[in-house]
C-alpha positions as a printed Julia matrix, in Angstrom:
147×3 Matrix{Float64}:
 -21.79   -5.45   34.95
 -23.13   -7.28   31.71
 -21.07   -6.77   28.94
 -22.94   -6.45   25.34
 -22.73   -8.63   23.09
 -22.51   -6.79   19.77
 -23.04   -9.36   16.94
 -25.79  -10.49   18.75
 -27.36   -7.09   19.24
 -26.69   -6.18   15.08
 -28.44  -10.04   13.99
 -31.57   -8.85   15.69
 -31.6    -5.18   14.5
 -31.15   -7.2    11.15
 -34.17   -9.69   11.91
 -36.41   -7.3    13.04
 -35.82   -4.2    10.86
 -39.09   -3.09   11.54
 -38.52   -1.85   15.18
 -35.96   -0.07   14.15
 -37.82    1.74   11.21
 -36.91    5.53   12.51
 -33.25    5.07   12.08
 -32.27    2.78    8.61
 -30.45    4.92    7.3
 -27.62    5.63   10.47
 -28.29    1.02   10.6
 -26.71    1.13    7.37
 -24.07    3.91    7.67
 -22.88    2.28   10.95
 -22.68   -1.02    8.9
 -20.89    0.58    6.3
 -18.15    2.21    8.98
 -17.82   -1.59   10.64
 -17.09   -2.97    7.12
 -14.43   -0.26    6.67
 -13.07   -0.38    9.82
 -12.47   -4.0     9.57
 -10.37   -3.29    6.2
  -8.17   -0.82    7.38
  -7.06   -3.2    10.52
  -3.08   -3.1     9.99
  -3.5    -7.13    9.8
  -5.87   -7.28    6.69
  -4.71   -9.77    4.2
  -6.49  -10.7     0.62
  -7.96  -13.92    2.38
  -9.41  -11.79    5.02
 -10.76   -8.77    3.04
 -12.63  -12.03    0.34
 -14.23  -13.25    3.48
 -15.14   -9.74    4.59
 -16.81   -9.38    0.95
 -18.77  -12.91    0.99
 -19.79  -12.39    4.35
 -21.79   -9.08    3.47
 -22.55   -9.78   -0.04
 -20.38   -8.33   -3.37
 -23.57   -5.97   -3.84
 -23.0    -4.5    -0.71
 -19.36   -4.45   -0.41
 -19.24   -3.08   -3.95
 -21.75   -0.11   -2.93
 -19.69    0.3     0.42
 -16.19    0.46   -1.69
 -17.62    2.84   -3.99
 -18.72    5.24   -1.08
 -15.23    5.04    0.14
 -13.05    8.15    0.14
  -9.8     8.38   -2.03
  -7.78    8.11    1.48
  -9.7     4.96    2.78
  -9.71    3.4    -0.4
  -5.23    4.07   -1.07
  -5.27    2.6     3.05
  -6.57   -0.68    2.09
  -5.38   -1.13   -1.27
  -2.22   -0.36    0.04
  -2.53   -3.08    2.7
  -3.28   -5.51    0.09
  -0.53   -4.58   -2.53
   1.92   -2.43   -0.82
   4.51   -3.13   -3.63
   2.59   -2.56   -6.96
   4.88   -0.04   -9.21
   1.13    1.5   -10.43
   0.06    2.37   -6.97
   2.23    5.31   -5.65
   0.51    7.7    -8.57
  -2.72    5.84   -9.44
  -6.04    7.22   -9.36
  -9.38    6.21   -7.18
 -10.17    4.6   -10.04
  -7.67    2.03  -10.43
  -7.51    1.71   -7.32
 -10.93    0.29   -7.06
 -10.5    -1.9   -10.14
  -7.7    -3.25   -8.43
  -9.1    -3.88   -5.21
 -11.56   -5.49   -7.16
  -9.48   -7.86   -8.89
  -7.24   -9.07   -5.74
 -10.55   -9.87   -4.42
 -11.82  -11.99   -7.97
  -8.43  -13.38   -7.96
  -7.9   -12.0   -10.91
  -4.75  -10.41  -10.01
  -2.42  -10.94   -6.94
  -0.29   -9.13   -5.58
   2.53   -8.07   -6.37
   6.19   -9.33   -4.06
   8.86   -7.05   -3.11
  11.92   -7.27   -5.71
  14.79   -7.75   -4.72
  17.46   -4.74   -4.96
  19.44   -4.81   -7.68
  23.06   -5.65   -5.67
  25.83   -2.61   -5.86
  28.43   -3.87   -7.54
  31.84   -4.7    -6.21
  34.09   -1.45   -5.43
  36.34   -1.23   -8.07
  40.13   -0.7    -7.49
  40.81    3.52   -7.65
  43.58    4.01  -10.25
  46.37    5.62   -9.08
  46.32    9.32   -7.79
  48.22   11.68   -9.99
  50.38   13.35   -7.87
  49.89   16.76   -7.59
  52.19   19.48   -7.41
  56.27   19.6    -8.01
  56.33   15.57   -8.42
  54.37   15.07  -11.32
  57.07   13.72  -14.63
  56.29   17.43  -16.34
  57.55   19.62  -13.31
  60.84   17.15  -13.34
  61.37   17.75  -17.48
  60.93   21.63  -16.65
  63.46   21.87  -13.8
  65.9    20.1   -16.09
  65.35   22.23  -18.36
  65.72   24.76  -16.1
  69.24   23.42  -15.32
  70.35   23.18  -18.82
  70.19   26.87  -19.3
């Protein structure tokens, strides 16, 4: 059997947009879902999701980030800056400004810190025994004695 081709089959629905007149607007809502689905591959890296922008144009990324929903849009900022203390509670918002600036280079994101270590175990002082051994108990039976 032939197998498809699929780049090849989208670059000439692209060159010839006029056969395919009846259905622009599922052409660019099946565009749209590529882009996406290409961002939220577990692998993505900043490197990968710039090309990913250049390759489609920032007009057209930017309209197809802005359509994403708040779940998408965590997913692949996430990917990008998994460590960023502003992420866990941060709106769609920010989240697009940021996605935005990894891509600009205007930020970068941000490494994993380190732990702080536990420090060493220190020494337990001394029990206090409990009970009839303790220094009080032996001054009351003494006393005790002495009557």
């Amino acid at each position: 059997m032939l197998e498809l081709d699929g780049f090849a089959v989208l670059r000439e629905i692209g060159d010839h947009p006029e056969a395919f007149g009846g259905i622009g607007a599922v052409v660019a809502k099946v565009a749209g879902e590529l882009v996406v689905k290409r961002l939220k591959l577990k692998s993505l890296t900043v490197q990968e999701a710039r090309a990913v922008r250049d390759a489609v144009g920032s007009d057209a990324f930017g309209a197809i980030i802005a359509g994403l929903n708040t779940a998408n849009l965590k997913a692949i900022v996430a990917k990008l800056d998994k460590h960023h203390p502003e992420l866990k509670g941060s709106t769609a918002e920010w989240q697009r400004q940021h996605l935005t600036a990894l891509l600009d280079g205007v930020a970068e994101p941000v490494q994993k810190s380190a732990k702080p270590k536990k420090a060493a175990a220190q020494p337990k002082a001394p029990a206090v025994p409990i009970g009839f051994r303790t220094e009080a108990m032996s001054v009351f039976r003494e006393s005790l004695k002495r009557k």
